[in-house]
C-alpha positions as CSV (number, residue, x, y, z in Angstrom):
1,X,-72.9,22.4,28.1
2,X,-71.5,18.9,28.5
3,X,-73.6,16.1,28.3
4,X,-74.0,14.4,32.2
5,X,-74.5,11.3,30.6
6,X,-71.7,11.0,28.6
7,X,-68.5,8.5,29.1
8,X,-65.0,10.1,31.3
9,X,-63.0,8.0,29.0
10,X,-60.3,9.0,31.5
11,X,-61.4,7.4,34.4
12,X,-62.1,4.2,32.8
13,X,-58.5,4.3,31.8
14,X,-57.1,5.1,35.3
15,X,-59.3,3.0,36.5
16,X,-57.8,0.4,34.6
17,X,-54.3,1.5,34.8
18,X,-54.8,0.9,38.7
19,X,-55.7,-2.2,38.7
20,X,-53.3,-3.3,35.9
21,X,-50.7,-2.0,38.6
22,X,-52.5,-3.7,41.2
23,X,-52.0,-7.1,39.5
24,X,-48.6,-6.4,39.5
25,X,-48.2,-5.2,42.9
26,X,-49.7,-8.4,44.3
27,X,-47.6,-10.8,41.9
28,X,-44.5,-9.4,43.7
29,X,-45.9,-9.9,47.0
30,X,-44.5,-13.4,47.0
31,X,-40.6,-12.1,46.2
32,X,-40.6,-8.7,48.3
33,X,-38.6,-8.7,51.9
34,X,-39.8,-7.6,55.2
35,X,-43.6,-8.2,54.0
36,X,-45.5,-11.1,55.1
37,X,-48.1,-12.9,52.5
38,X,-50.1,-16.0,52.1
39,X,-47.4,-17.5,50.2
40,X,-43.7,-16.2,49.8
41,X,-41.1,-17.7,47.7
42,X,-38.0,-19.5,48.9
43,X,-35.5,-16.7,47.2
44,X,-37.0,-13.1,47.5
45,X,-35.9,-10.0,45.3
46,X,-34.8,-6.8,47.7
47,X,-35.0,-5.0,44.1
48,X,-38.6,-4.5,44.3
49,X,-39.2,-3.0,47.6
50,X,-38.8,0.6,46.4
51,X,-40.9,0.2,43.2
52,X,-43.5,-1.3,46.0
53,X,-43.5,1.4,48.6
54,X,-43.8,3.6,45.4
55,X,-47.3,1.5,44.1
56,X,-48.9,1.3,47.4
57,X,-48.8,4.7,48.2
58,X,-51.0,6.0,45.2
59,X,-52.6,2.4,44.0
60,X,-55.7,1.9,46.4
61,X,-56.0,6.1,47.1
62,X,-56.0,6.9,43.4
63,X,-59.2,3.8,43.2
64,X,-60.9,5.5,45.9
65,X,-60.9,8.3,44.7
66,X,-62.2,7.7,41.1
67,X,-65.1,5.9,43.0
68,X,-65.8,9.2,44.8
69,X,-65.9,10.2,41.5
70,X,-67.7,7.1,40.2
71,X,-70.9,7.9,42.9
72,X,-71.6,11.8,41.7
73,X,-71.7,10.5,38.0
74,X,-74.0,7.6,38.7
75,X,-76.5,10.2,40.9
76,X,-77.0,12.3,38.2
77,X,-79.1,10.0,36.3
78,X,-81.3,8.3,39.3
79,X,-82.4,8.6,42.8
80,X,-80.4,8.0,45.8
81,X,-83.1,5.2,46.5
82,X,-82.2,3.8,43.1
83,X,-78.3,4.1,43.8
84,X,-78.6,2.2,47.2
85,X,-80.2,-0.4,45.7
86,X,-77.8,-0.3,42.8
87,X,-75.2,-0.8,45.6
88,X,-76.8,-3.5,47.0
89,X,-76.7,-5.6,43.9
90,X,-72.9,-4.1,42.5
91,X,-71.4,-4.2,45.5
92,X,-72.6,-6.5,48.3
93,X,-73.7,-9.5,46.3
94,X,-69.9,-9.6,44.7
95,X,-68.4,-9.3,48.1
96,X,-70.8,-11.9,49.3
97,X,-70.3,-14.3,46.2
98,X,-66.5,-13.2,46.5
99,X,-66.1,-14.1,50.3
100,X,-68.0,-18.1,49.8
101,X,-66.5,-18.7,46.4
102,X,-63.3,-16.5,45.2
103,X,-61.7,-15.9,48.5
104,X,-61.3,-19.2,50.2
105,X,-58.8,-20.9,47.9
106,X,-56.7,-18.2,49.2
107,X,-56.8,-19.5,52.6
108,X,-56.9,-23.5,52.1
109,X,-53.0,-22.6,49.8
110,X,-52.2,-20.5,52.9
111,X,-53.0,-23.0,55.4
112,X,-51.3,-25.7,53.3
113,X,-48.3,-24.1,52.6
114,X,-48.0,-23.2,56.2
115,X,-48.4,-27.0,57.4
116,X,-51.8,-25.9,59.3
117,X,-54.1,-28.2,57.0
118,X,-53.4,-31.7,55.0
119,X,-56.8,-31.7,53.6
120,X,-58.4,-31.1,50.4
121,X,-59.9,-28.3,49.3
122,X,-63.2,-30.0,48.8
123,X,-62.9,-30.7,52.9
124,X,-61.9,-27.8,53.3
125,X,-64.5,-25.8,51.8
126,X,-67.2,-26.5,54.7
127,X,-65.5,-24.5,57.2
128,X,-66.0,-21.5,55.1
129,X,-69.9,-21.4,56.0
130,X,-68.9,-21.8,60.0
131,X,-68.8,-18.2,59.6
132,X,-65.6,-17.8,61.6
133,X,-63.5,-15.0,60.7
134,X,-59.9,-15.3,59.2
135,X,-57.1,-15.9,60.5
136,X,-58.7,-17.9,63.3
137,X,-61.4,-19.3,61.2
138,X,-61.5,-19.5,57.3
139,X,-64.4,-16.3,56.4
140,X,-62.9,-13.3,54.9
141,X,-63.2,-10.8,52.2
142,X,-59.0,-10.3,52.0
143,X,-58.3,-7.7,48.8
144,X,-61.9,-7.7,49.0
145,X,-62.4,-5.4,51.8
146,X,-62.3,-2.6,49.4
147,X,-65.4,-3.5,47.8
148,X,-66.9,-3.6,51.8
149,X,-65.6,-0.2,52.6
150,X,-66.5,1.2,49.3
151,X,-70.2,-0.4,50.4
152,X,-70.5,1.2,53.6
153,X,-69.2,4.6,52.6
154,X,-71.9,4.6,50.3
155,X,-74.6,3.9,52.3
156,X,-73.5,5.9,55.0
157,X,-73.5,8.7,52.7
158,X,-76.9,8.4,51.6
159,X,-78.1,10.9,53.2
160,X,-75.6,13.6,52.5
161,X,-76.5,12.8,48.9
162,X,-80.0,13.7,49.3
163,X,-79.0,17.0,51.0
164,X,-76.9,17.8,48.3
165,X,-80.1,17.4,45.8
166,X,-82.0,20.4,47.7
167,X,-81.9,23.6,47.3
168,X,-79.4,24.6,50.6
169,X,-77.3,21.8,48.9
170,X,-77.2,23.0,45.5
171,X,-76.5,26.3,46.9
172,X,-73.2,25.1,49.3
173,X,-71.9,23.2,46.6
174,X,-72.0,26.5,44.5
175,X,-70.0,28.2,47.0
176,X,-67.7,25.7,47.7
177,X,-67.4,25.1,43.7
178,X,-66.1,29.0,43.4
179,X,-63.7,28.5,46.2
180,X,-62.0,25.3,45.3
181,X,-61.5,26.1,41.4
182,X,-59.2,28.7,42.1
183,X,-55.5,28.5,42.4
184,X,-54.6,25.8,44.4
185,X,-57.4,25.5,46.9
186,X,-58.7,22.3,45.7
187,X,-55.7,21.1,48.9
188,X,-58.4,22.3,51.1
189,X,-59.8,19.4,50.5
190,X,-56.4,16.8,51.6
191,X,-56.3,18.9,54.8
192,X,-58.7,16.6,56.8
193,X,-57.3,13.2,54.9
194,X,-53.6,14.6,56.2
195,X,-54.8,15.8,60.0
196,X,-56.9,12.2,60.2
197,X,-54.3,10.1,59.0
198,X,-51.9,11.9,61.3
199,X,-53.8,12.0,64.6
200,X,-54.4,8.1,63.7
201,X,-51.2,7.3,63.3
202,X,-50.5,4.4,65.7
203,X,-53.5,2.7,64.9
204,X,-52.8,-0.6,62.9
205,X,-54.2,-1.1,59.4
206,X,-56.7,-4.1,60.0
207,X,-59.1,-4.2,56.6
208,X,-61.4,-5.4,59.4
209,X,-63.7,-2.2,59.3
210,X,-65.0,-2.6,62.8
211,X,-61.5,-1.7,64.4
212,X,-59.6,0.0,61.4
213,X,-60.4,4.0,62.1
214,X,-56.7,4.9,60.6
215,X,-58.3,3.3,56.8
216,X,-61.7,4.2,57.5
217,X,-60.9,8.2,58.2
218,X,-58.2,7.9,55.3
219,X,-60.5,6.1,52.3
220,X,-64.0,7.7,53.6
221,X,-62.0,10.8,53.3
222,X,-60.7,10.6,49.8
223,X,-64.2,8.9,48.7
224,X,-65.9,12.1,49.8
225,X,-63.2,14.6,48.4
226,X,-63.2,12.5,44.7
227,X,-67.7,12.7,45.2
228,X,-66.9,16.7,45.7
229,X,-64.5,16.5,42.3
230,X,-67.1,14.6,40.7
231,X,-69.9,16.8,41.5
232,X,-68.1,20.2,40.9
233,X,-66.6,20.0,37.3
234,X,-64.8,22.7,37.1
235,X,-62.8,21.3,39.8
236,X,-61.6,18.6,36.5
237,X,-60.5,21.1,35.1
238,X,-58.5,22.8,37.4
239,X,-56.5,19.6,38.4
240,X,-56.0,19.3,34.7
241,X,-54.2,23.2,34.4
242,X,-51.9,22.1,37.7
243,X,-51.0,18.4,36.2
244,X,-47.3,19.9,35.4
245,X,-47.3,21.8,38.9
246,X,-48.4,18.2,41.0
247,X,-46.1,16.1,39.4
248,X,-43.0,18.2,40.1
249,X,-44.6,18.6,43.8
250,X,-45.1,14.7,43.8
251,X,-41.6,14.0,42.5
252,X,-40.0,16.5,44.9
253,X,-41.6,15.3,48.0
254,X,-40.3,11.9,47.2
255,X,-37.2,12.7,48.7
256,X,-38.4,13.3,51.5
257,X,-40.6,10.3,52.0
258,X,-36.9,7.9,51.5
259,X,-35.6,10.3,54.1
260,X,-38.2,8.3,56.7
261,X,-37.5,8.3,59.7
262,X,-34.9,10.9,59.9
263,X,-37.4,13.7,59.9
264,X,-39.7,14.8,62.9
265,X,-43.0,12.8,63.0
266,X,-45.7,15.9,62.1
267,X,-43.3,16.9,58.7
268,X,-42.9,12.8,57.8
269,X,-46.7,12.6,57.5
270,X,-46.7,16.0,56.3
271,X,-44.2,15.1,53.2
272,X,-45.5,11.5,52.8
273,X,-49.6,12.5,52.1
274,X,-48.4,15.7,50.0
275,X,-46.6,13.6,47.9
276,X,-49.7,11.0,48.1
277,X,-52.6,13.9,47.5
278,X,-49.7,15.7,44.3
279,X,-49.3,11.9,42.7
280,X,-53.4,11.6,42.8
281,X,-54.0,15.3,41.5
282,X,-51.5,14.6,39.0
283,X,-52.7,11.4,37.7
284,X,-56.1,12.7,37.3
285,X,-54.8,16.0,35.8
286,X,-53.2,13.7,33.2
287,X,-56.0,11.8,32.5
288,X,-58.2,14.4,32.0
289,X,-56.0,15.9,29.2
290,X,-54.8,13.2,27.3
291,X,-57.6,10.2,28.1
292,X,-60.2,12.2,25.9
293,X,-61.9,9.4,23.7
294,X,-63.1,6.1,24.2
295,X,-62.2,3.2,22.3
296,X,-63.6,-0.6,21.5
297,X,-60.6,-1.9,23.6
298,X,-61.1,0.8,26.4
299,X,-64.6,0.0,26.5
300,X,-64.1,-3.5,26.6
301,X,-61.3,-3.5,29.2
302,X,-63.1,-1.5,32.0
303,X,-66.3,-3.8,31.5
304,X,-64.2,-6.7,32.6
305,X,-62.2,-4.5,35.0
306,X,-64.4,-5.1,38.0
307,X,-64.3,-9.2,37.8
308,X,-60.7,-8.9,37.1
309,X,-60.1,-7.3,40.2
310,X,-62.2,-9.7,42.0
311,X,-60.9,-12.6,40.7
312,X,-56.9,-11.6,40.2
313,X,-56.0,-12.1,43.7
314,X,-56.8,-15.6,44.3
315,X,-55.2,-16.1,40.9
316,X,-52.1,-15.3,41.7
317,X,-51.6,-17.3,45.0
318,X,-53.5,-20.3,43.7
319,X,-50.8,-20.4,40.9
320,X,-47.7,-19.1,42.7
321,X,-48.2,-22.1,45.1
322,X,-48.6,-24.3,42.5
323,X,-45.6,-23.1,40.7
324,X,-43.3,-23.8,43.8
325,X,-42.7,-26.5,42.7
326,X,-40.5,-26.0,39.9
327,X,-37.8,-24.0,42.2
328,X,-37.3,-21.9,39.4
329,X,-34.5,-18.7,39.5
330,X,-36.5,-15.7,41.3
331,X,-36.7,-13.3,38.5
332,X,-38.5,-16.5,35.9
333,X,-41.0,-17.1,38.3
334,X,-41.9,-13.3,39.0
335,X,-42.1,-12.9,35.8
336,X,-43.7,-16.0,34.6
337,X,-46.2,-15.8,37.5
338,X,-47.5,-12.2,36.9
339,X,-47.9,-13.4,33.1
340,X,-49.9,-16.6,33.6
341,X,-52.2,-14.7,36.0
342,X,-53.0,-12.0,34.2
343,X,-53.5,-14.5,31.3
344,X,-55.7,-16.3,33.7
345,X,-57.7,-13.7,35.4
346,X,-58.0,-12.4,32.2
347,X,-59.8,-16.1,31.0
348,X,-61.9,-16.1,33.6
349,X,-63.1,-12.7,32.9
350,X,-63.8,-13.4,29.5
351,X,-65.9,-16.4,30.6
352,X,-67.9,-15.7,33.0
353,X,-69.2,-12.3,30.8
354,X,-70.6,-14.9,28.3
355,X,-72.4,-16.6,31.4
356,X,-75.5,-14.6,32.2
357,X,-76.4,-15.7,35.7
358,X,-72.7,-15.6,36.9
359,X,-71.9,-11.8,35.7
360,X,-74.3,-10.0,38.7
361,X,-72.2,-12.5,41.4
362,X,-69.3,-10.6,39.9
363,X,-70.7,-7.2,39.8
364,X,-71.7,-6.9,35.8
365,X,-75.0,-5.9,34.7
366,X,-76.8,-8.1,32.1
367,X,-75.7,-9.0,29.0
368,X,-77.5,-7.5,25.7
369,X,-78.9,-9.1,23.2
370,X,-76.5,-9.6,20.3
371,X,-79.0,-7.2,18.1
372,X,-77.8,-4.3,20.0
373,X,-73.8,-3.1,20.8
374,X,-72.9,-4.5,24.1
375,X,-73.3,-2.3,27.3
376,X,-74.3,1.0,25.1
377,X,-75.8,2.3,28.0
378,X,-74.8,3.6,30.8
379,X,-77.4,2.0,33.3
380,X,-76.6,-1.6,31.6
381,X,-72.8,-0.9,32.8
382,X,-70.7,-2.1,35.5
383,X,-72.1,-0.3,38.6
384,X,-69.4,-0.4,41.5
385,X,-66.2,1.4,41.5
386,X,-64.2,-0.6,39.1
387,X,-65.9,-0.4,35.9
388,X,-69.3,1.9,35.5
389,X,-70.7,5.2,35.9
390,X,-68.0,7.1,34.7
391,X,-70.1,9.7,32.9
């Protein structure tokens, strides 16, 4: 019987993996066409729209998912009181930290760039705590809204994680375990993510949570189906047998998506989130077979993935504006920027680890004493999505 304390080596390393393409994703936000961002470069590269459509359709679904996932491992070893209040501390302190201190450079280069502010950013700061939201005002959580919906999908799930402690629980999630480990049935579970995402369709994606049902029905849909994978193990194994079988279906649906808008509405959704739901069963499938052992470099990378995703963002559009100003040929300064803020993110990282009362404003846990390994346990690990409780 496998230990339910022990490390999923393989979801710290797609973990990772999805925010290392995350990183990259946003550095070419700045070059792609048709796609508005805080700061865009005066020549853009039409060569990276496809490899973009292709990232953005399994990036932030494959992360939700894993933090579906993330939520059954970190119940299995304390109380859903103690989980909320884990929340509280790994998830809403970093958004709030994030939102007053990691976020608003992102706004004062937008403003500048865009000829809406002269100021400094020391004068500009102020405005921040006026509490008025972006893009009227200068509050806002930006890639950080992940972190917020991740936050309220947890709490709002509290009580379905109790339920699944007791006895009528224990005995559904039996049932449902049988059904869903055999042949392909585990799709039962992408039916409602498809129907909602469909029946939401001309809703626009706002990040805003209050008036953003088309996300909130998507991600609260794949958080719950990846807390079902996480709590039904034999489900792990299943996407692991049919790795082969989802990526041919992911790679054959693809057609289909580029066909766009030359097929009837009801089959374009239907071939976009098949090839969305066989890309994240594949991935995970993969993972589970190959990612099978930690390492020091593994373990290291996913305790700083959490601040790294916090932090890259700001990064990169703090930098690319700065490095307007060279007007250097598009395909040096894509490259050169992703580099130098990976470099950087990766810095700060590094640093604020080493700075006890800093790493809980970022989401770490605290540091060890330098007589014992660093973050042996699992309770002393990152705690939101990003970097812990994969046990």
């Amino acid at each position: 019987m496998s230990d339910p304390s022990a490390r999923r080596p393989d979801l710290d390393g797609l973990r990772i993996i999805c925010i290392l393409l995350l990183h990259l994703y946003h550095s070419a936000r700045m070059f792609n066409v048709n796609d508005p961002w805080h700061v865009k470069a005066p020549q853009l590269l039409a060569a990276l729209n496809g490899p973009m459509d292709l990232l953005h359709m399994v990036r932030m679904p494959l992360l939700m998912l894993i933090a579906g996932m993330a939520t059954a491992f970190a119940l299995r070893r304390r109380s859903v009181g103690a989980f909320a209040w884990d929340r509280v501390k790994r998830l809403l302190l970093p958004l709030v930290f994030g939102m007053l201190v990691i976020v608003p450079p992102q706004v004062w280069v937008e403003w500048v760039w865009k000829g809406q502010y002269a100021g400094s950013y020391i004068a500009f700061w102020p405005s921040v705590l006026r509490g008025v939201p972006y893009p009227k005002g200068s509050l806002s959580w930006h890639h950080l809204w992940f972190v917020a919906y991740l936050f309220v999908f947890c709490m709002l799930a509290l009580p379905l994680f109790g339920w699944f402690r007791s006895a009528s629980g224990a005995r559904l999630l039996g049932r449902t375990e049988a059904f869903l480990a055999r042949v392909a049935n585990l799709w039962w579970l992408a039916v409602p993510i498809m129907l909602g995402r469909f029946l939401l369709r001309n809703h626009p994606e706002t990040h805003d949570l209050v008036r953003d049902p088309k996300n909130l029905a998507f991600y609260g849909g794949l958080f719950l189906a990846g807390h079902l994978m996480g709590l039904l193990p034999s489900l792990g194994e299943r996407v692991k047998a049919l790795r082969h079988w989802h990526l041919g279906l992911a790679l054959a649906t693809l057609a289909g998506v580029y066909l766009g808008d030359k097929l009837p509405v009801p089959l374009r959704y239907l071939t976009f989130y098949t090839a969305i739901w066989a890309s994240l069963c594949a991935a995970l499938g993969y993972g589970h077979a190959h990612i099978t052992r930690s390492t020091p470099l593994l373990h290291h990378a996913q305790a700083l993935a959490y601040p790294f995703y916090i932090f890259h963002q700001s990064v990169i559009v703090v930098l690319c504006w700065w490095m307007l100003r060279f007007h250097l040929p598009p395909w040096t300064f894509f490259g050169l920027l992703t580099l130098a803020s990976f470099l950087a993110t990766w810095g700060l990282c590094e640093t604020v680890a080493r700075i006890g009362w800093l790493r809980p404003c970022l989401g770490m846990g605290p540091r060890k004493p330098p007589s014992h390994p660093a973050e042996t346990r699992p309770d002393a690990r990152l705690g939101a999505i990003l970097s812990d409780e994969a046990h």
